[in-house]
C-alpha positions in Angstrom: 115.8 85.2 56.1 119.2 86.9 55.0 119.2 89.0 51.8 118.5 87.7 48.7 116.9 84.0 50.0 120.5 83.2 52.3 119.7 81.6 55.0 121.4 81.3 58.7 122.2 78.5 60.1 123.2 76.8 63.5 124.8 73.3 63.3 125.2 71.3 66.1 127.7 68.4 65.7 130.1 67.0 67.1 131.7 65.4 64.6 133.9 68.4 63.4 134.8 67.1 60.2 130.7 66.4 59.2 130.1 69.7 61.0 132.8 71.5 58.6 131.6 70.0 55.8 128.3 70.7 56.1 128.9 73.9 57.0 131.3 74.3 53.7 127.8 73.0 51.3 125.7 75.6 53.1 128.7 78.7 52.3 129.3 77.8 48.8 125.2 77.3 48.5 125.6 81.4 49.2 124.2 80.5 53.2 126.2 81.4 56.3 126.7 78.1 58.9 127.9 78.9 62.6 129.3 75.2 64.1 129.3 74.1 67.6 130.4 70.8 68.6 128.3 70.6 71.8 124.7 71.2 73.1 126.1 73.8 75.8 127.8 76.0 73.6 124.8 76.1 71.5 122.5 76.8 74.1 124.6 79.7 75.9 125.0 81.4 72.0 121.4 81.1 71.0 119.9 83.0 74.0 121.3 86.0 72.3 122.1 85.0 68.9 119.3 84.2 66.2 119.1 81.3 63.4 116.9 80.9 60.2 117.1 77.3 60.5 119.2 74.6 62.8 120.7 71.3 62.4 120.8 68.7 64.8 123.0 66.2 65.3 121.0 63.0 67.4 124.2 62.1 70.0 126.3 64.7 71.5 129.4 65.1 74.1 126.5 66.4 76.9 123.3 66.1 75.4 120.7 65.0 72.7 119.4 66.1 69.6 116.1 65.4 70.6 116.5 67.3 74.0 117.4 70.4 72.1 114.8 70.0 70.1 112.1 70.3 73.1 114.4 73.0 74.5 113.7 74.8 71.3 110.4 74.6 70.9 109.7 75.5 74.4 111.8 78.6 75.1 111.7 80.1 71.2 109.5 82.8 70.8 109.4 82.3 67.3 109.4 78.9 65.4 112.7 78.4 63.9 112.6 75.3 61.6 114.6 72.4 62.7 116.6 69.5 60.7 118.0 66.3 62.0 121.4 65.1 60.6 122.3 62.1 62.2 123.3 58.3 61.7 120.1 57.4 63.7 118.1 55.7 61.1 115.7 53.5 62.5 111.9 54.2 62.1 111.4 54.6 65.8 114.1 57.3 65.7 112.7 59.1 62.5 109.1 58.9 63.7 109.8 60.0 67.5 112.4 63.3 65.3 109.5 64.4 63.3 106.5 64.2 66.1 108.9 66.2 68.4 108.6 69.0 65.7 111.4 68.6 63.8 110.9 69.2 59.8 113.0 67.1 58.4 115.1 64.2 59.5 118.3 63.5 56.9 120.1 60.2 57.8 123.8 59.9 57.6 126.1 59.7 55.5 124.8 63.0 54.4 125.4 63.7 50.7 125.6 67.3 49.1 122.9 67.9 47.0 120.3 65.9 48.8 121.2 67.9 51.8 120.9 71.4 50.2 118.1 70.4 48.2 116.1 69.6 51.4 117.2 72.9 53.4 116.0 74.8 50.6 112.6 72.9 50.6 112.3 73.2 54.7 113.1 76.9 54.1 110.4 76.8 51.4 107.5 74.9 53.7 108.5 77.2 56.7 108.9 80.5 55.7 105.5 82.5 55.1 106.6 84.5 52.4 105.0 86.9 50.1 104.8 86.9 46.4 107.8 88.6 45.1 107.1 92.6 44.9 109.0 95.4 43.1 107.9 97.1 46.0 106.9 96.6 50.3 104.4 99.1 51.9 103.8 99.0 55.8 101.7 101.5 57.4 102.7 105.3 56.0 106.1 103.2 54.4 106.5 102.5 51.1 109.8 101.4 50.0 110.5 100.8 45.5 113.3 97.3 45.7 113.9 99.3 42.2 114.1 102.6 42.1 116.0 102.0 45.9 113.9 104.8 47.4 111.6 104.7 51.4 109.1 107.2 51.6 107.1 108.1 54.8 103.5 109.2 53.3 104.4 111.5 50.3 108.0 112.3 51.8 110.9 110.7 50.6 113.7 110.0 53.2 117.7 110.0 51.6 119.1 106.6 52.9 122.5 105.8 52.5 123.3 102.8 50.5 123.7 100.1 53.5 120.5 102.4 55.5 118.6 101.2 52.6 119.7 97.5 52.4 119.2 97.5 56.3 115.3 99.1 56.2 114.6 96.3 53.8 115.6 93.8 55.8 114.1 94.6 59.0 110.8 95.5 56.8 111.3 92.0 54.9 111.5 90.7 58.7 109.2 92.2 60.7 108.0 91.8 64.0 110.9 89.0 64.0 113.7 89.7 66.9 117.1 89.3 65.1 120.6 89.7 66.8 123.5 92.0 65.8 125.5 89.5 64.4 122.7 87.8 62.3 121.9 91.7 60.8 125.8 92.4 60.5 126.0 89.4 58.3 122.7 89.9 56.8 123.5 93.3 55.7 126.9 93.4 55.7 128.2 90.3 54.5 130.4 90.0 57.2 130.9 86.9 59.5 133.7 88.2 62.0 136.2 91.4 61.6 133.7 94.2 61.7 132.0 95.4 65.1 128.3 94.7 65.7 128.5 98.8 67.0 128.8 99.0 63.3 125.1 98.0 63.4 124.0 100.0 66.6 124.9 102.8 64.5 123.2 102.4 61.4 120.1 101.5 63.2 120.0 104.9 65.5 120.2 106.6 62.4 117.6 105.1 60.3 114.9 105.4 63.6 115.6 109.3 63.4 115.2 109.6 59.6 112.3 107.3 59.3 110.7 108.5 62.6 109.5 104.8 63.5 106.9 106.0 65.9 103.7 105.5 67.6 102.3 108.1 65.0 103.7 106.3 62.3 102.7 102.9 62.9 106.1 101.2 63.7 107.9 100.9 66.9 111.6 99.6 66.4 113.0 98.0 69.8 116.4 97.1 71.0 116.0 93.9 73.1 118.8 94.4 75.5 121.6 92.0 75.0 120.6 90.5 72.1 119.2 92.7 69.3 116.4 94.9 67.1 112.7 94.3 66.5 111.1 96.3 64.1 107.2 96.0 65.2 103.7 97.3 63.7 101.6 98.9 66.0 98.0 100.7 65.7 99.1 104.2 64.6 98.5 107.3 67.8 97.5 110.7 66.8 100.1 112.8 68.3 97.6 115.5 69.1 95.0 113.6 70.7 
């Protein structure tokens, strides 16, 4: 998930006025919502782009909610948690929605508080998350959410202030692939204007000064064309 509980979120509908307005709710709820109107678009962006949670629409221009659905659950490498929107409200619809894996099915017309209330409780139910700590330790890392210091065994490592707010996140999320654009906004704040090299950056410079390493215990990937991983692995001795 995105700092402080925000979550990210792809909506597919193509009814841009719903879309909008949805999308509206989930911004002023302190989220970020990305909009397409059509199953393709949403397909071609989220083989490099990644979600905390996506919203179906049942009847599209080329495709159906339903089909995405499969298409999600089959070619994810993580489970990203998956709501229906739609005017489909017939059991048979709602049953076939939720055995396909979809977590929650929300029938239309879609009203403000219901729908917030039951992305928050989807995000609650889906995301395995530790009791809240002053502090996160991961192999020879231990970072203090107070105090706004990493140290690597007994050495503390000078971050800058965004260095910081971007360890934390990738530790908060790890093993998890994230894209550019979801850490840019994540981080940042920033849905468009500022240049996901702007991340590249930052991210060289925090592998040099917190040595993730074999030796250390963490490995931090770039997955070409898409993003970062930050991964544990069994710590090497480097003199073996």
């Amino acid at each position: 998930m995105c700092q402080g509980g925000a979550v990210r979120v792809a909506i597919v509908e193509d009814d841009i006025h719903v879309g909008q307005l949805m999308t509206l709710w989930l911004e002023e709820a302190g989220h970020t919502g990305r909009l397409y109107t059509n199953g393709k678009d949403f397909l071609r962006e989220i083989s490099r782009e990644t979600f905390d949670l996506l919203i179906f629409d049942w009847m599209l221009p080329d495709t159906t909610g339903d089909k995405l659905l499969m298409w999600v659950r089959e070619h994810l490498d993580q489970p990203v948690p998956v709501i229906f929107v739609t005017a489909r409200d017939t059991e048979e619809d709602i049953v076939r929605g939720l055995n396909l894996g979809a977590d929650d099915y929300i029938t239309k017309p879609v009203r403000r508080n219901e729908f917030l209330a039951r992305v928050a409780a989807v995000m609650r139910r889906t995301q395995s998350r530790a009791p809240e700590s002053a502090s996160i330790e991961i192999s020879s890392y231990h970072i203090d959410l107070n105090l706004r210091t990493v140290r690597r065994g007994q050495e503390e490592v000078e971050l800058t202030q965004k260095e910081f707010e971007l360890a934390v996140f990738l530790f908060r999320n790890l093993g998890r692939l994230l894209s550019r654009q979801h850490l840019l906004e994540s981080v940042w704040g920033h849905q468009g204007g500022m240049n996901t090299r702007t991340v590249d950056t930052h991210v060289s410079r925090l592998r040099t000064k917190l040595d993730f390493s074999p030796a250390n215990g963490l490995r931090l990937s770039a997955i070409y064309n898409h993003g970062y991983r930050l991964e544990q692995i069994e710590p090497t001795n480097a003199n073996a």
